[in-house]
GUKERO-654471 format. One record per atom (N, C-alpha, C): residue in three letters; x, y, z. Coordinates in steps of 0.2 Angstrom, whole numbers, plus 5000, padded with zeros to 4 digits. Atoms other than C-alpha are relative to their C-alpha. Layout:
// residues N
ALAXYZ...
END
This chain:
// residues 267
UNK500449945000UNK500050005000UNK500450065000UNK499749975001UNK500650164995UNK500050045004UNK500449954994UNK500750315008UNK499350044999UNK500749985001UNK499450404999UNK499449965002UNK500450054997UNK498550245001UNK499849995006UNK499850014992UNK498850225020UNK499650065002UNK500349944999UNK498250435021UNK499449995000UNK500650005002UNK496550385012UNK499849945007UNK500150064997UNK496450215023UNK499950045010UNK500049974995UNK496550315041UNK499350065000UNK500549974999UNK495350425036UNK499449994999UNK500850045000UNK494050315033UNK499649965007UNK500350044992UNK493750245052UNK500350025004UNK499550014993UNK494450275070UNK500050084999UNK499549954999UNK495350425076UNK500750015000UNK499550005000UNK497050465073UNK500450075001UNK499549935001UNK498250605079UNK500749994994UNK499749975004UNK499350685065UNK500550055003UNK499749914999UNK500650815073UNK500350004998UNK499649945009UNK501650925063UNK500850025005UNK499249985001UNK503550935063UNK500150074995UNK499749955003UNK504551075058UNK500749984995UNK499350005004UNK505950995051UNK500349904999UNK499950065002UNK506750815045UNK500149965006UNK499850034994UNK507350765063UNK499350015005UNK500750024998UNK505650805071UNK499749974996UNK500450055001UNK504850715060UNK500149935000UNK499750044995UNK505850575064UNK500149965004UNK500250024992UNK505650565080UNK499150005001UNK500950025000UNK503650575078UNK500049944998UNK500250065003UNK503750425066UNK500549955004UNK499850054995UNK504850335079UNK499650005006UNK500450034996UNK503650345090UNK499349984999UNK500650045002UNK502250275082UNK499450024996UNK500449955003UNK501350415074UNK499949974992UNK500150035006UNK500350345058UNK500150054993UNK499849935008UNK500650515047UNK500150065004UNK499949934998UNK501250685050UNK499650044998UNK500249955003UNK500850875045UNK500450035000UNK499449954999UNK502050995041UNK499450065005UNK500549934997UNK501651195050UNK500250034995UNK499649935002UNK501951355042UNK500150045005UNK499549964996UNK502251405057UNK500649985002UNK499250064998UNK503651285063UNK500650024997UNK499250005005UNK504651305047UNK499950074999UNK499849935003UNK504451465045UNK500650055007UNK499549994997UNK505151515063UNK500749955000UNK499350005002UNK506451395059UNK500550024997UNK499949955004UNK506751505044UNK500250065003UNK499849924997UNK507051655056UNK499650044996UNK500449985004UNK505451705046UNK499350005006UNK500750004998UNK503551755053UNK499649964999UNK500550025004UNK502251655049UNK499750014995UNK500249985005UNK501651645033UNK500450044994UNK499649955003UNK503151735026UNK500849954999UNK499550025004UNK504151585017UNK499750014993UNK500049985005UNK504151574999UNK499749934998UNK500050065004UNK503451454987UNK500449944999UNK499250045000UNK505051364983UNK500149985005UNK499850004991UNK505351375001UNK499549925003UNK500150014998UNK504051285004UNK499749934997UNK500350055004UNK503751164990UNK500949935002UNK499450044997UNK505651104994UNK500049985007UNK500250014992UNK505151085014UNK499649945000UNK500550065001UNK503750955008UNK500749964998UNK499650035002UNK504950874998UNK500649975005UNK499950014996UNK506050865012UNK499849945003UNK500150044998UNK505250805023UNK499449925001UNK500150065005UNK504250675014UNK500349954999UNK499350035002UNK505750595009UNK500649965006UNK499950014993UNK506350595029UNK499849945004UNK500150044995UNK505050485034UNK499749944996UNK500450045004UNK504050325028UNK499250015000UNK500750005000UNK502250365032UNK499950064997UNK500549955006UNK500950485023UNK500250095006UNK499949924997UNK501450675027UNK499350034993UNK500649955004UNK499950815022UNK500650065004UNK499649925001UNK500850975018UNK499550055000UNK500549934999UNK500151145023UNK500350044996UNK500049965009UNK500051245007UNK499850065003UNK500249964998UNK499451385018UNK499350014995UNK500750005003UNK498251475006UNK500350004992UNK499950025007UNK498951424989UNK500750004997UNK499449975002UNK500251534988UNK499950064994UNK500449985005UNK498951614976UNK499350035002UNK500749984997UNK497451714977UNK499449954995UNK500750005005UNK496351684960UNK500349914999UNK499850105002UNK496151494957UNK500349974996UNK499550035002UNK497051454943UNK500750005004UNK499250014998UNK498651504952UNK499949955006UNK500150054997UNK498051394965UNK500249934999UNK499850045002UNK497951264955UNK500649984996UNK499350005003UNK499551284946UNK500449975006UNK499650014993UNK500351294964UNK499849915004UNK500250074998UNK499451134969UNK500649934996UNK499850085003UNK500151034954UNK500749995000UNK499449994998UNK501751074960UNK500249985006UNK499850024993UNK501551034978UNK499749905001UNK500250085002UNK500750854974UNK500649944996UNK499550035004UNK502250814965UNK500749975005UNK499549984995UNK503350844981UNK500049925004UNK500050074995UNK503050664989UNK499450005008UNK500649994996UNK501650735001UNK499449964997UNK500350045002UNK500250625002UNK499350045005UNK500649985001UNK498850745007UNK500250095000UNK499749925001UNK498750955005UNK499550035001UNK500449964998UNK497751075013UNK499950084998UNK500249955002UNK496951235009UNK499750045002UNK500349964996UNK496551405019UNK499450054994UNK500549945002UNK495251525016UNK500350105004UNK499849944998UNK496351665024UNK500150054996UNK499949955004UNK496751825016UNK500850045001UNK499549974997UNK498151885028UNK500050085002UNK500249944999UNK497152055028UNK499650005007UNK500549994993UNK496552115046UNK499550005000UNK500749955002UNK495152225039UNK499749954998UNK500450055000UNK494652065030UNK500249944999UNK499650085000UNK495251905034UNK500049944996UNK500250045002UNK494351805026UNK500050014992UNK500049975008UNK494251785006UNK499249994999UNK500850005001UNK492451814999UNK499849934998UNK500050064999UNK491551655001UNK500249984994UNK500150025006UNK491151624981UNK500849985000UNK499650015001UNK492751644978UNK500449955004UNK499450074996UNK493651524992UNK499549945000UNK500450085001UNK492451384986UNK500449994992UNK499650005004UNK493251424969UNK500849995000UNK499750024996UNK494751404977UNK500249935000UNK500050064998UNK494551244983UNK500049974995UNK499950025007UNK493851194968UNK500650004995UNK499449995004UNK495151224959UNK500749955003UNK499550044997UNK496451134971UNK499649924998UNK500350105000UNK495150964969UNK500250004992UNK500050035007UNK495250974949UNK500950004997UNK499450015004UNK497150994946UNK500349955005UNK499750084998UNK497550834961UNK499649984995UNK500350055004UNK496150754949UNK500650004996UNK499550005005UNK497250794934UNK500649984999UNK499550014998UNK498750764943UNK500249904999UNK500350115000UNK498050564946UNK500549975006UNK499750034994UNK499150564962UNK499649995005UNK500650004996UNK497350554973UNK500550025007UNK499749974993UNK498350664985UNK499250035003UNK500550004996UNK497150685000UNK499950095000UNK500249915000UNK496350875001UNK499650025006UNK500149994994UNK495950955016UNK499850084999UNK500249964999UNK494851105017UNK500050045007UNK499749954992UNK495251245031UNK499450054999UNK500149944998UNK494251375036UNK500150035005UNK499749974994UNK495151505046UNK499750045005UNK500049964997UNK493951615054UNK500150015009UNK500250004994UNK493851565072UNK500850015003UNK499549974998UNK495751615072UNK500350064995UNK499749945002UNK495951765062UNK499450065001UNK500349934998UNK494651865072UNK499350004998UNK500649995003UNK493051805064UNK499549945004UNK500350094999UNK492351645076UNK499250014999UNK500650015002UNK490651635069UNK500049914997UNK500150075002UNK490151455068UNK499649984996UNK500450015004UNK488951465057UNK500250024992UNK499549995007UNK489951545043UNK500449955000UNK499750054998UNK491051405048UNK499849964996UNK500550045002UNK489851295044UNK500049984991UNK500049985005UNK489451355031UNK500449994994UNK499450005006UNK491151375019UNK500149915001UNK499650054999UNK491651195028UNK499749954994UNK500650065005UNK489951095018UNK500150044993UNK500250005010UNK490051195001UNK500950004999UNK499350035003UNK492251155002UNK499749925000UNK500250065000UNK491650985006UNK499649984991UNK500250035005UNK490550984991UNK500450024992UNK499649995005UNK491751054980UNK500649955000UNK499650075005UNK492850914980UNK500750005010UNK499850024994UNK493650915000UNK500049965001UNK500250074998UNK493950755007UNK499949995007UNK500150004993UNK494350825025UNK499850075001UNK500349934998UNK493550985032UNK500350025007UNK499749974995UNK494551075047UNK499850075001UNK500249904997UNK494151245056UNK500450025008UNK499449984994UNK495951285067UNK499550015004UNK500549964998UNK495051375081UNK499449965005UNK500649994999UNK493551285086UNK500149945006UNK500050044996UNK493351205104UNK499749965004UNK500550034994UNK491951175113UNK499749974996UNK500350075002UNK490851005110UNK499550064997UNK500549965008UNK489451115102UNK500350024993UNK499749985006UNK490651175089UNK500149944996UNK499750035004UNK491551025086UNK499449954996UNK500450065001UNK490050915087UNK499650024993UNK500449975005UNK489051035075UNK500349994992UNK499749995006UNK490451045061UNK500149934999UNK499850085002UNK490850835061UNK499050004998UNK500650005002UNK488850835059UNK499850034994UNK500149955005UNK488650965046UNK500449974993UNK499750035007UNK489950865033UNK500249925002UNK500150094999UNK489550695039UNK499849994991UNK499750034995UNK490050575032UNK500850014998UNK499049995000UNK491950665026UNK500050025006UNK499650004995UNK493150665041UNK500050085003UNK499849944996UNK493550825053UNK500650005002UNK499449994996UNK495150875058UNK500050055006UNK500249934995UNK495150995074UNK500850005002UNK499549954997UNK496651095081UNK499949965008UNK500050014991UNK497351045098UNK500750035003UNK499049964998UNK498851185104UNK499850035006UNK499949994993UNK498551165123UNK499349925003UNK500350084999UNK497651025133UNK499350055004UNK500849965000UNK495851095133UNK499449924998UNK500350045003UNK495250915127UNK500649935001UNK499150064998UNK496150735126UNK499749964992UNK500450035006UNK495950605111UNK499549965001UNK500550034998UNK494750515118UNK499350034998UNK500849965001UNK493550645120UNK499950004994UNK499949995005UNK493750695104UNK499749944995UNK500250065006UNK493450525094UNK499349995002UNK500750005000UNK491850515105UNK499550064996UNK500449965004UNK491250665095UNK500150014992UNK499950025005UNK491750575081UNK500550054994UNK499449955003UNK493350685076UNK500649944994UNK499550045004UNK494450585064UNK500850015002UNK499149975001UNK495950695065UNK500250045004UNK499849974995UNK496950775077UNK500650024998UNK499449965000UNK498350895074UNK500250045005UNK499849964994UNK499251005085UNK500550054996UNK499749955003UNK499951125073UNK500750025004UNK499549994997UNK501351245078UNK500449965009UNK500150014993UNK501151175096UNK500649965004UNK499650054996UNK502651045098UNK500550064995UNK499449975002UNK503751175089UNK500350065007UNK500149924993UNK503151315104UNK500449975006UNK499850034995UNK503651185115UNK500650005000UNK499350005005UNK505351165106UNK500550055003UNK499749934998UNK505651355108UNK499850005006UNK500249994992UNK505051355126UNK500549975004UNK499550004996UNK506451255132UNK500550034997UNK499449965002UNK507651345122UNK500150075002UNK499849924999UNK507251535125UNK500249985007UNK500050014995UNK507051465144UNK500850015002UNK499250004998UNK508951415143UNK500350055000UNK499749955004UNK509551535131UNK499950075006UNK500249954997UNK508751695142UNK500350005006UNK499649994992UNK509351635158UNK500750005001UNK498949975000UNK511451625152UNK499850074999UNK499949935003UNK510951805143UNK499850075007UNK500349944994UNK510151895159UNK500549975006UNK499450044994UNK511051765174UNK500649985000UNK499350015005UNK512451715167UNK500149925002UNK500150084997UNK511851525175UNK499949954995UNK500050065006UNK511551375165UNK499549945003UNK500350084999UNK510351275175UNK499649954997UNK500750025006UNK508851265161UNK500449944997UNK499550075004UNK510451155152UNK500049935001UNK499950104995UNK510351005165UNK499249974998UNK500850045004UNK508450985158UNK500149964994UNK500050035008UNK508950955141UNK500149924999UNK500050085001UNK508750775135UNK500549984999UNK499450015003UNK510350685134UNK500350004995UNK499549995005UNK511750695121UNK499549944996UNK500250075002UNK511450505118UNK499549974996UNK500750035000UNK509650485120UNK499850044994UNK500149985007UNK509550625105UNK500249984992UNK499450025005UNK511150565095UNK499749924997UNK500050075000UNK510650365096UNK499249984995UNK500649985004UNK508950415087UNK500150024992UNK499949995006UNK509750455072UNK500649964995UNK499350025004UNK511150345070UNK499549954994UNK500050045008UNK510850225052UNK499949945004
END
């Protein structure tokens, strides 16, 4: 079975968490612990980049798939953010470029990047989408497609608009429906029921929930986005800050051993 196969197969029954590495040694170490697929972030590589969110580059980012794909053996879904493209051709160009990369599923935002309006106008982000489902069709590599709706983190949590974009991306050729952001059991419950019977992904970046619960309310997919990168940087500034202001070193004695990181990589 081929990864893309295995992607499609996991999403068909059960719950499964997906967390998102930032780079070849994280993902790694996810898939050495038993994890059945990854997902990159765009945030992760991008602060690995010494870059903001959302401010790598195409190339940049079509190479980082490629990467990491190639790093591990199970099915990685690449975060394509929102195309890399406004109008849907270049979406779809940019898709058949990112399906190429060895990624075996790829998602697609509705964001804008604009405060004032965060969101892109609906018609449009269903053409959009569409657009990303007919050029994987073309492609014939049945890379898995994951529809995003971003409002309930970029300022906009309306669940019903939610709702909304989630079931007409789903009918536009979506296989998995995601809305970062959404946390309480009315929400989740609402949006897995509203695109019954394609799968839900939901956002986990703090322990507000557990997997358990979550597959009771019939969630497929579990990511945790930047959240193991935050982590990452949380023991590092922690060190780092405290030689820079104390001139001490205790944060250091936490660190994982040489060994136990070194012996994880060897051949």
């Amino acid at each position: 079975m081929t990864p893309v196969e295995r992607f499609h197969q996991l999403h068909a029954a059960g719950c499964f968490v997906i967390p998102n590495p930032w780079d070849e040694g994280s993902a790694r170490v996810l898939e050495q612990l038993g994890f059945p697929a990854l997902a990159t972030t765009s945030s992760g590589f991008a602060w690995s980049k010494g870059r903001a969110d959302n401010h790598v580059t195409l190339d940049e980012a079509l190479a980082h798939f490629n990467a990491v794909a190639n790093a591990v053996d199970i099915p990685l879904n690449g975060d394509f953010e929102g195309g890399f493209a406004i109008e849907p051709d270049g979406v779809a160009r940019n898709i058949a470029l990112a399906v190429r990369t060895g990624i075996s599923g790829v998602s697609i935002e509705d964001s804008t990047g604009s405060d004032a309006d965060p969101l892109f106008d609906f018609t449009l982000a269903v053409e959009r989408l569409r657009a990303a489902r007919e050029a994987i069709d073309a492609s014939g590599t049945k890379v898995l497609l994951t529809g995003r709706s971003e409002g309930f983190i970029v300022g906009r949590p309306d669940i019903t608009e939610t709702i909304r974009r989630l079931v007409a991306y789903a009918d536009a050729g979506a296989d998995c429906l995601y809305a970062p952001g959404i946390k309480t059991r009315e929400d989740i419950t609402a949006v897995v029921s509203a695109v019954a019977p394609k799968p839900v992904n939901v956002l986990v970046g703090s322990d507000f929930t557990t997997v358990a619960q979550l597959a009771k309310l019939g969630v497929r997919r579990i990511s945790v986005g930047g959240a193991l990168a935050r982590a990452a940087w949380g023991g590092f500034l922690a060190a780092a800050e405290e030689i820079a202001s104390g001139g001490t070193f205790v944060n250091l004695s936490r660190g994982v051993p040489f060994d136990a990181i070194n012996d994880r990589f060897r051949d």
